[in-house]
KOLLODO-105567 format. One record per residue (C-alpha): residue in one letter; x, y, z. Coordinates in steps of 0.5 Angstrom, whole numbers, padded with zeros to 4 digits, always signed. Example, Ala and Ser with C-alpha at 12.3 -4.5 7.8 and 13.67 -1.06 7.14 Angstrom:
REM residues 2
A+0025-0009+0016;S+0027-0002+0014;
***
This chain:
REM residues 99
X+0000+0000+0000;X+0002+0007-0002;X+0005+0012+0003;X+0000+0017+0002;X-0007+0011+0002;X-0010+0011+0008;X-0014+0005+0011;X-0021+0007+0012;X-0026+0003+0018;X-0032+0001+0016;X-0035+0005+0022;X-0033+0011+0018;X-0037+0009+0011;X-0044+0011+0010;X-0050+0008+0006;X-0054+0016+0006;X-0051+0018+0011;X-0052+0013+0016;X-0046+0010+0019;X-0045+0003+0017;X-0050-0003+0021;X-0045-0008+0021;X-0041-0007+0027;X-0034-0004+0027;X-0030-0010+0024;X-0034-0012+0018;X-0037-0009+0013;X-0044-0012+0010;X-0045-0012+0001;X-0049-0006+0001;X-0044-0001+0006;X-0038-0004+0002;X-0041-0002-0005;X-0042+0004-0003;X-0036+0005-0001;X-0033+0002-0007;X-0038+0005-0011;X-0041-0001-0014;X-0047-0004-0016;X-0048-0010-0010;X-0048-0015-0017;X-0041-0013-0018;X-0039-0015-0011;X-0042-0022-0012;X-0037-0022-0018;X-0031-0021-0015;X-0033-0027-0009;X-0036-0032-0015;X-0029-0030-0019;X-0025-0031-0012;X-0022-0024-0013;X-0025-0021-0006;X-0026-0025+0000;X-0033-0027+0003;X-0035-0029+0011;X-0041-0032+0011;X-0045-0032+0017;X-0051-0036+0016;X-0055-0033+0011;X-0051-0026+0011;X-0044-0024+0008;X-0039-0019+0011;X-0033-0017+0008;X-0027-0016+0014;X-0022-0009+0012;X-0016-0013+0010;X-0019-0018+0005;X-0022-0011+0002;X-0015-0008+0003;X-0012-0014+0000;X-0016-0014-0006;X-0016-0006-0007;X-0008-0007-0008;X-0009-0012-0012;X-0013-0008-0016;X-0008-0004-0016;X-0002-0008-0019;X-0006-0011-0024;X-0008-0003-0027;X+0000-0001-0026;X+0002-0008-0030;X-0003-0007-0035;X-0001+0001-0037;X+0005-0001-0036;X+0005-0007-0041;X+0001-0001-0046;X+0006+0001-0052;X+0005+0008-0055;X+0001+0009-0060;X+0004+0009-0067;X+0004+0015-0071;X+0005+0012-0077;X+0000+0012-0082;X-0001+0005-0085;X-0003+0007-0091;X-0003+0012-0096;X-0009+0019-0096;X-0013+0018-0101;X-0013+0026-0103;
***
């Protein structure tokens, strides 16, 4: 994690400017998606793909800080090694105007 990334409590996150249900140490789908401003159905992606880890309590599933924290940097690395796999593009023309 960066110097300057701040890890954020999910008592800190709010759902319309309610503070988070779940407790101090997990946050639910609905208080992560929030804050990671996403749509709910793209973090069952993440956990069906295996990106994101999910605890499930009975019926209910919570995500702990460090697995989000986890997943985020690991977000990050593939970002940074995608830029950095991209060439520049070619500003050479591959064939002739035709004017």
């Amino acid at each position: 994690m960066s110097a300057s990334a701040r890890q954020v409590r999910p008592s800190e996150v709010t759902d319309r400017g309610a503070p988070a249900p779940s407790g101090d140490d997990l946050y639910t789908k609905k208080s992560l998606a929030a804050f990671l401003k996403l749509h709910p159905a793209t973090i069952d992606r993440h956990v069906a793909a295996g990106r994101l880890r999910a605890l499930r309590i009975g019926t209910q599933v919570r995500f702990r800080p460090e697995d989000v924290n986890a997943f985020l940097e690991e977000c990050v690395r593939e970002h940074d090694e995608e830029v950095a796999g991209r060439r520049r593009p070619s500003t050479h023309r591959r064939h002739k105007p035709r004017w």
